[in-house]
C-alpha positions in Angstrom: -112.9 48.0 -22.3 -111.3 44.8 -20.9 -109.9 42.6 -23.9 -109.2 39.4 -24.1 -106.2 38.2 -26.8 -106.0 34.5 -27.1 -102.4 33.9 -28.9 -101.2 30.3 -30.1 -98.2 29.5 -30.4 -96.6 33.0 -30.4 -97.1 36.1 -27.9 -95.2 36.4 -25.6 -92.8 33.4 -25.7 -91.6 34.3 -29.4 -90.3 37.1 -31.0 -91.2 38.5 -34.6 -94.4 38.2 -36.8 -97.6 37.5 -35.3 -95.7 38.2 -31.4 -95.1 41.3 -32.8 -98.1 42.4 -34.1 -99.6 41.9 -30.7 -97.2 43.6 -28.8 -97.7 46.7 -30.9 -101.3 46.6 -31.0 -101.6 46.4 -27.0 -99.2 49.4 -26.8 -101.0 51.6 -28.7 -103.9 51.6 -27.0 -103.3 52.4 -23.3 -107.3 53.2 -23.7 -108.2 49.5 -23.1 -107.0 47.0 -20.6 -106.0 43.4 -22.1 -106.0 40.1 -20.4 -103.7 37.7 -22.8 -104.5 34.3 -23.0 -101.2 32.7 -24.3 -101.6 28.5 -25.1 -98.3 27.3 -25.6 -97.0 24.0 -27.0 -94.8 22.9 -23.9 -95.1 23.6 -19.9 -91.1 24.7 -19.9 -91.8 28.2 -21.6 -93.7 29.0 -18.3 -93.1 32.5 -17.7 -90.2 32.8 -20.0 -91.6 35.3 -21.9 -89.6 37.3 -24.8 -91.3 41.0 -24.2 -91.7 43.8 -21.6 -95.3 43.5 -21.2 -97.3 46.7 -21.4 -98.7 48.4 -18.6 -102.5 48.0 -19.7 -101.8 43.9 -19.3 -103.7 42.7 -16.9 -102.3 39.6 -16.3 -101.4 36.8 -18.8 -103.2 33.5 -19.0 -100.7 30.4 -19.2 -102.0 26.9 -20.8 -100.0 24.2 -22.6 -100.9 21.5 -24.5 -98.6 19.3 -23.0 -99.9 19.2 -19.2 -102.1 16.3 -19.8 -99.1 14.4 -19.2 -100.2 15.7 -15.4 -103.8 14.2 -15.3 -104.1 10.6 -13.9 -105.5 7.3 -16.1 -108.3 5.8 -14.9 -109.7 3.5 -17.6 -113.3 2.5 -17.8 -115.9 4.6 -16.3 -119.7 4.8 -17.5 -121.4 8.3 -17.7 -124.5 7.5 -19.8 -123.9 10.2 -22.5 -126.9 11.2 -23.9 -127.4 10.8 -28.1 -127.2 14.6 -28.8 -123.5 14.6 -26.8 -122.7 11.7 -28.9 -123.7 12.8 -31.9 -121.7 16.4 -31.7 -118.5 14.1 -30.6 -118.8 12.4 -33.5 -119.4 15.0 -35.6 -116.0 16.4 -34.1 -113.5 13.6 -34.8 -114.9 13.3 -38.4 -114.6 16.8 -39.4 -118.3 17.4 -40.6 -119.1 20.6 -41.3 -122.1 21.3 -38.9 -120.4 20.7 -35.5 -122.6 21.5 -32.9 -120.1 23.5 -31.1 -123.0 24.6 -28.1 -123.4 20.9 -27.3 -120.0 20.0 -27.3 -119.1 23.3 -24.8 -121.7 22.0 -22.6 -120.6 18.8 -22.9 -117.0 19.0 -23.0 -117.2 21.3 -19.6 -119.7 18.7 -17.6 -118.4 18.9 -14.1 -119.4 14.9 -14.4 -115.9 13.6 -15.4 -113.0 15.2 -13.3 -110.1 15.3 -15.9 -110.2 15.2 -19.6 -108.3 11.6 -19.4 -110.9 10.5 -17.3 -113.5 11.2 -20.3 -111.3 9.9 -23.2 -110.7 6.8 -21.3 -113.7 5.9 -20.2 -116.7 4.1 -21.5 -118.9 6.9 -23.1 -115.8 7.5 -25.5 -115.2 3.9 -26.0 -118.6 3.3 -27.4 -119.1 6.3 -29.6 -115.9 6.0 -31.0 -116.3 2.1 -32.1 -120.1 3.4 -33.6 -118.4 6.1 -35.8 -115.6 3.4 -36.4 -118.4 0.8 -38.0 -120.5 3.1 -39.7 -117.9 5.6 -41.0 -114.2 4.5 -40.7 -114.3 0.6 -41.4 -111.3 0.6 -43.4 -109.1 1.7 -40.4 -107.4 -0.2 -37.6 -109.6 0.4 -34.5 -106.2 0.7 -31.5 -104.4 3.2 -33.6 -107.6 5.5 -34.7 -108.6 5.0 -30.7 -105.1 6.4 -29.5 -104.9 8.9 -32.5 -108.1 10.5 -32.2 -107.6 10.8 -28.4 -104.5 12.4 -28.9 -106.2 14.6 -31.2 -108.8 15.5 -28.6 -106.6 15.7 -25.2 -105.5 19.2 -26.0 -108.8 20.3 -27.4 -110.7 19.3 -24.1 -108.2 20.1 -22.2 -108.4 23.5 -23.1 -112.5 23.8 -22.9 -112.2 22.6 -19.5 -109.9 25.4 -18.1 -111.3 28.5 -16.4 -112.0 31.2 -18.7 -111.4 34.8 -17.7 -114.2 37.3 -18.3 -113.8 39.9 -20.9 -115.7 42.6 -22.2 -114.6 41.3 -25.9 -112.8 38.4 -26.7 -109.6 38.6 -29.6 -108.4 35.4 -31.3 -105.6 36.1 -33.5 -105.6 32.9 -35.2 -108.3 29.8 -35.9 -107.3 26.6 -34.2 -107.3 26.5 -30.6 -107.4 30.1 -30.4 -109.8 30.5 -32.3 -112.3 27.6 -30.2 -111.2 29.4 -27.0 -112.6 33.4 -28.4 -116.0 30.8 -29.4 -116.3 29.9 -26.0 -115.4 32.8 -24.4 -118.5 34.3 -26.5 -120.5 31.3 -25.7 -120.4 31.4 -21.7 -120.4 35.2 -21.7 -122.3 36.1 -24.5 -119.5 38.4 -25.2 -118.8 39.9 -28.4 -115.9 38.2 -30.8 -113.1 39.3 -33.0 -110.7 37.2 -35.1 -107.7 38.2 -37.0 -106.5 35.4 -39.3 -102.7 36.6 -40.6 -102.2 33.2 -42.4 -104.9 30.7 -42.8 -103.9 28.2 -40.0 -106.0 25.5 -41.3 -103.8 25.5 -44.5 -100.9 26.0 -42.7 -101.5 22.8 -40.6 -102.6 20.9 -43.1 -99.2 21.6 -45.2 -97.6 20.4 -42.0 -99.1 17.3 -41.4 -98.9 16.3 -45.4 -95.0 16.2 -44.6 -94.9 14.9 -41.1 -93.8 11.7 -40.6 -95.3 10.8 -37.0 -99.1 10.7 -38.4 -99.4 7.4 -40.7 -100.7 8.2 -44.3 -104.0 6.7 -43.8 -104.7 8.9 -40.3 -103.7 12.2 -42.1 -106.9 12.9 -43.8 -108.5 13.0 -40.4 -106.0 15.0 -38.7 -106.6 17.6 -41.8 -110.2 17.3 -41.2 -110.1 18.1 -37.8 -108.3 21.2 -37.9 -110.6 22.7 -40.8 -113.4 21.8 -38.1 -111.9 24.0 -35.5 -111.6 26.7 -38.1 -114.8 26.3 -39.0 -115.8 27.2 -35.1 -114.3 30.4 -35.0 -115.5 31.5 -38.5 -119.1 30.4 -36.8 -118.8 32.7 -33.7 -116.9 35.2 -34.8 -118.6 38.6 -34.6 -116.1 40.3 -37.0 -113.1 38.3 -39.1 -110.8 40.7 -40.1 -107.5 39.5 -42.9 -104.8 41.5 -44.2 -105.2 40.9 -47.7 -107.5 40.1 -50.7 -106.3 36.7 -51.3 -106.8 35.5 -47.5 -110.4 36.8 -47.4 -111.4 34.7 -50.2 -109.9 31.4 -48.9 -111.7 32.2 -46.0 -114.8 32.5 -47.6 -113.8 29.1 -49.9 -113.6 27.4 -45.9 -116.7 28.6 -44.9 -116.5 31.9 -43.4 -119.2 34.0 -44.1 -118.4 36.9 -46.7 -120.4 39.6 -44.7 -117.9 38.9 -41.5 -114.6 39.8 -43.3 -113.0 43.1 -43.8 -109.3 43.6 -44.9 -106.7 45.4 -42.4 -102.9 45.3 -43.5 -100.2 45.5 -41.4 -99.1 48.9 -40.2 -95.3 50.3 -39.6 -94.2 53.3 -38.2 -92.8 54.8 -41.1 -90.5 57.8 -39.2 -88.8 55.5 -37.3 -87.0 54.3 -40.4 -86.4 56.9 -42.2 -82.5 58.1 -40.7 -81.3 55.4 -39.9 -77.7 54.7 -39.8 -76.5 54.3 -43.4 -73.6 52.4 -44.8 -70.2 54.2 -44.9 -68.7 55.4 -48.2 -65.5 53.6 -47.8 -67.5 50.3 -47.5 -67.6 48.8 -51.4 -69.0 45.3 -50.1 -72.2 44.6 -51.1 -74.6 44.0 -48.4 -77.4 41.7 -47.8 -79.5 40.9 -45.2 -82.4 38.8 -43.8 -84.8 39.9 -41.2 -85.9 36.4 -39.8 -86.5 33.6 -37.4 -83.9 31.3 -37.9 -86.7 28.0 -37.7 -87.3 25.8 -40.8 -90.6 27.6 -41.8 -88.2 30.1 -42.9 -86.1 28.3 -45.2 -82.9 29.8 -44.2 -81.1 26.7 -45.6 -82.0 27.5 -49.1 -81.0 31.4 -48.7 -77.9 30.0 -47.9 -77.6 28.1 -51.0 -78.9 31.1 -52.6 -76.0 32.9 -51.3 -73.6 30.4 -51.9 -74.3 31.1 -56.0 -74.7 34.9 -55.2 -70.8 34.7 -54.3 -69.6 33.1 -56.9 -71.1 36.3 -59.2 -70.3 38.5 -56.9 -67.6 37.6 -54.6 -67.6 41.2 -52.6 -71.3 40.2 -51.4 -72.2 40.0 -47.9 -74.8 38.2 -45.6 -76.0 39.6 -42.5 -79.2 37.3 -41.1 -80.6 39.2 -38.1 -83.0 37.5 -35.8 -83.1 34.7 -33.0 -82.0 31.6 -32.8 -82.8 29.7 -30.1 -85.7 29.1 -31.3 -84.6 25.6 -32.8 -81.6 25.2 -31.9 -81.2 21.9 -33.4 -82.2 23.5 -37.2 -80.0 26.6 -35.8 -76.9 24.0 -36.0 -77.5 22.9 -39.2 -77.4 26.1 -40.8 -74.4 26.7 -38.9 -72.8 23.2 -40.3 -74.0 24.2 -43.8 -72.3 27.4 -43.9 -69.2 25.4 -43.8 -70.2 22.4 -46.0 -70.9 25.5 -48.8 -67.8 27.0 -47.7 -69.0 29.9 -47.1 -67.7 33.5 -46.0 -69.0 36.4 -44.9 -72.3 35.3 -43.2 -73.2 36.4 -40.4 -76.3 35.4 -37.6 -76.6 38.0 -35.5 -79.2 36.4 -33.5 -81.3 38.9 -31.3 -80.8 42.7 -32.6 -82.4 45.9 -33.0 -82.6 45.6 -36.6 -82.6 49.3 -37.2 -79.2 49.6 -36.1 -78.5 47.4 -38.9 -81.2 48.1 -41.5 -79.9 51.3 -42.5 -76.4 49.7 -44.2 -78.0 46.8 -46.1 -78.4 47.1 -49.9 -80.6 44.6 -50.8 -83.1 42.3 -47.9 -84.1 38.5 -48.8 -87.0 36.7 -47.5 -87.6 32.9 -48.6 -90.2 31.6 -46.0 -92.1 28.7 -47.2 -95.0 30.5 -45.9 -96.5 34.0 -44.4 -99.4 36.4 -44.2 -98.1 39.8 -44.7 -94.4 39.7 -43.1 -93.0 43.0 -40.9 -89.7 42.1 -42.1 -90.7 43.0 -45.7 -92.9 46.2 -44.1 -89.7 46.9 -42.0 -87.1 47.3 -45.5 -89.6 48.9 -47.8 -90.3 51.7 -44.9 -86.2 51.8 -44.9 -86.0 51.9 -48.5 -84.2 49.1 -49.4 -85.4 46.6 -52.0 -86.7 43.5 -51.0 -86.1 39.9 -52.7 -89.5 37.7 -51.1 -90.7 34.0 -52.1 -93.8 34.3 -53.7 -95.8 33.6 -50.2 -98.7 35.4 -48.2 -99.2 39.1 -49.5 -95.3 39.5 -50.6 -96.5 39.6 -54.1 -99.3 42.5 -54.0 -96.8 44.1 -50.9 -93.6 44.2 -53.5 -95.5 44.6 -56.7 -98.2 46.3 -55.8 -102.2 46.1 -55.8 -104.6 47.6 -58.6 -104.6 50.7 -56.5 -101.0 51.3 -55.7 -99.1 49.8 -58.7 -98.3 53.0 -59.7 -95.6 53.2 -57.1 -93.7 50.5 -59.6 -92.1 47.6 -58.3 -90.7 47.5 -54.5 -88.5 44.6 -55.6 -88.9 40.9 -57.2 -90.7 37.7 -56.6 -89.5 34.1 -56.2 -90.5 31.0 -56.1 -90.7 28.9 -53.2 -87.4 26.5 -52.5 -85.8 27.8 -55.8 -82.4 29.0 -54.7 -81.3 29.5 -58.5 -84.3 31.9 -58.9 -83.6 33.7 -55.8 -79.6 33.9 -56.5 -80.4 35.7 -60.1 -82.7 38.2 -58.5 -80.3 38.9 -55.9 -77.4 39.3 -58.4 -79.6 41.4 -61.2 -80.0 43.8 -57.7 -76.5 43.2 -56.9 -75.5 44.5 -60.5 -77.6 47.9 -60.9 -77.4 50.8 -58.0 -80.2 52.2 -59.9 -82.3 49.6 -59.8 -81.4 49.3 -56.2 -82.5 53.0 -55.1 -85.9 53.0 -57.9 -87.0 50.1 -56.0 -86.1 51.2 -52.3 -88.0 54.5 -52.8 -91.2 52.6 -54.3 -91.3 50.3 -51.8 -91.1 53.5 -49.4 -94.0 55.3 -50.7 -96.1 52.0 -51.0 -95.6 52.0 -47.2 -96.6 55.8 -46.3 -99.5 55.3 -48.8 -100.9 51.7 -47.5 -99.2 50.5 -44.7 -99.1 52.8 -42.1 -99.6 52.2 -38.0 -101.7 55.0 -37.2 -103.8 53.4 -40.5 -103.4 50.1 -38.5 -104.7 51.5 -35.2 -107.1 53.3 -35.9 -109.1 50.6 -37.7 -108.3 48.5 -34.4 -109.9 51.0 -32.9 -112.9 50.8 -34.9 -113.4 47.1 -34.7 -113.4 47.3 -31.1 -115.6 50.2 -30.1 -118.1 49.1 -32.7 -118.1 45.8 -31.1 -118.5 47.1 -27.9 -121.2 49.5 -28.9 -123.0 46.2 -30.2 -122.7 44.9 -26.6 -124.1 48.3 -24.8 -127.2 48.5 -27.4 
């Protein structure tokens, strides 16, 4: 079967996370050929791409949302848009709920207009836009909603308008632009789709723009709108939705998704490649903690460090070790770095880019604090090492670490935190810091949780399912 992954964002320009979830799913099934489909935020990641790809890759797809910058400006053409294109435009910029996504595939693809600047600058768009303007946006200034809203659009069309390879079966691993590229994939093949949603990217955008400063107040609601609209799309097409956890399948149904569609898949580990690794020496009596991450903002590795920073002062023969890259953002990477030495910190360590089981196996206790996540590797990663992990109260961490009704049995794999609360974070830390035994009860929980619930052949082999069931849907 040839498949084709559309990845936002992530695979295979960035490491960790959803990049990684990819990268393992296409190596373990050398049955299948994949063609990846990777839309990226900027045209200088071209080819720089953070993995060995796979043999069963067929090729990789490359589309960025900035290259509009490319297309030439030519203001003012007429194309007499007919009142059912208008109409599913509309519907677009406002958000509704019933997009007609058919009509605005057709539309959005008409060989008519050469260049997706060509369309948002011409006439047709003028028009429809000043007739949603009167009858549904009054209140707002007409230049900036027309130069917002076509800046919403640009990447959208731009997108729609590129070549899409065939596929026997078309895998979005995310809503958003992903998720409208797997919709038309199915719509100009009539190829089955798949979507895995790891967090719920509408939410996650929306938090976004609620904080960003280079949307005005009054043009955020339709920015939020929008991007629940292209959710909507995929939930529409989608064949199958599968989630990791129970909490994300019923947000998905509060959006819209259909109930029927969902089914639950958790991350999956390969347990027996953690379980010898190498351990901390006996003559080593420092306390040693450690963060699997990103160093980028979503992470929140500023207020780990001001966790840490109070986690010394209790326990001054504490270590931190913070494995992961950082040239992600270099700019946030700095002020970490300059942080460190406002807090006056010692012994913390970035080690940026590492195999992390060379160093999992000495850490005593591993800290997460991301504002936000589906069901993290990194937490997966130190429960299958048996270490005890202290996670923000994010994504799945809570049900991974504590347990659901059928695994709480196992006891507690380690504590919860709020979100931002480096006080919260520093006592859990320290209460681990202060008990061995706590330390070891929680490791081996968090161990058997894993073999029981989170293992990779569990992982693959539902894969597996999904996509020969789908493709047995196809054949019939």
């Amino acid at each position: 079967m040839k498949i084709c992954i559309i990845a936002e964002g992530s695979y295979p320009y960035i490491t960790g996370g959803v990049s990684s979830w990819i990268h393992t799913l296409i190596r373990s099934m050398l049955q299948h050929e994949f063609i990846i489909y990777a839309i990226g935020a900027e045209q200088r990641y071209r080819g720089s791409y953070k993995y060995e790809l796979p043999a069963n890759v067929e090729r990789v797809e490359e589309v960025f949302l900035d290259s509009f910058h490319l297309e030439e400006n030519r203001w003012g053409r007429t194309y007499k848009t007919g009142e059912q294109e208008r109409a599913a435009l509309q519907s677009l910029i406002a958000g509704d709920n019933e997009t007609d996504w058919d009509q605005l595939f057709r539309t959005l693809r008409d060989e008519k207009w050469r260049t997706s600047t060509e369309f948002l600058m011409s006439r047709d768009y003028f028009d429809l836009l000043s007739e949603l303007c009167r009858v549904r946006f009054e209140q707002l200034p007409f230049t900036e909603m027309f130069w917002t809203v076509r800046s919403m659009l640009l990447p959208l069309v731009q997108l729609i308008r590129r070549p899409l390879p065939e596929a026997d079966l078309y895998h979005a691993v995310s809503t958003g632009y992903a998720g409208v590229i797997a919709s038309l994939g199915k719509h100009l093949y009539q190829k089955p789709m798949l979507l895995t949603e790891h967090g719920i990217y509408s939410r996650e955008r929306e938090e976004e723009i609620i904080k960003a400063d280079w949307v005005k107040g009054y043009f955020k609601d339709l920015w939020i709108r929008y991007f629940y609209g292209l959710s909507r799309c995929a939930y529409h097409y989608a064949d199958q939705v599968v989630t990791l956890f129970e909490r994300n399948r019923e947000i998905e149904v509060e959006l819209g998704c259909p109930e029927s569609k969902i089914s639950i898949v958790p991350n999956g580990i390969k347990v027996e490649e953690y379980l010898d690794l190498p351990s901390k020496p006996e003559e080593d009596k420092m306390i040693q903690i450690g963060a699997i991450v990103r160093v980028v903002p979503i992470k929140d590795i500023k207020t780990m460090l001001y966790s840490f920073a109070a986690v010394k002062r209790e326990v001054p023969n504490a270590t931190f070790t913070i494995m992961g890259p950082h040239d992600e953002d270099q700019e946030y990477y700095r002020e970490c770095i300059d942080l460190v030495r406002i807090l006056e910190l010692e012994d913390v360590a970035f080690t940026g880019s590492v195999d992390v089981k060379q160093y999992l196996g000495r850490m005593d206790i591993i800290v997460l604090t991301s504002i936000s996540e589906g069901q993290p590797l990194a937490v997966l990663e130190a429960m299958a090492a048996g270490k005890p992990v202290v996670a923000t109260d994010v994504g799945n961490c809570r049900e991974m670490l504590y347990g659901s009704e059928a695994d709480r049995a196992y006891g507690r794999a380690g504590t919860v935190v709020p979100v931002l609360d480096d006080q919260e974070i520093a006592k859990a830390i320290i209460a681990l810091c202060d008990s061995k035994t706590d330390r070891q009860v929680m490791g081996m929980n968090g161990r058997r949780r894993v073999m029981n619930a989170y293992t990779h052949e569990l992982f693959i082999d539902r894969y597996e399912s999904l996509y020969m069931s789908l493709g047995l849907a196809l054949r019939r």
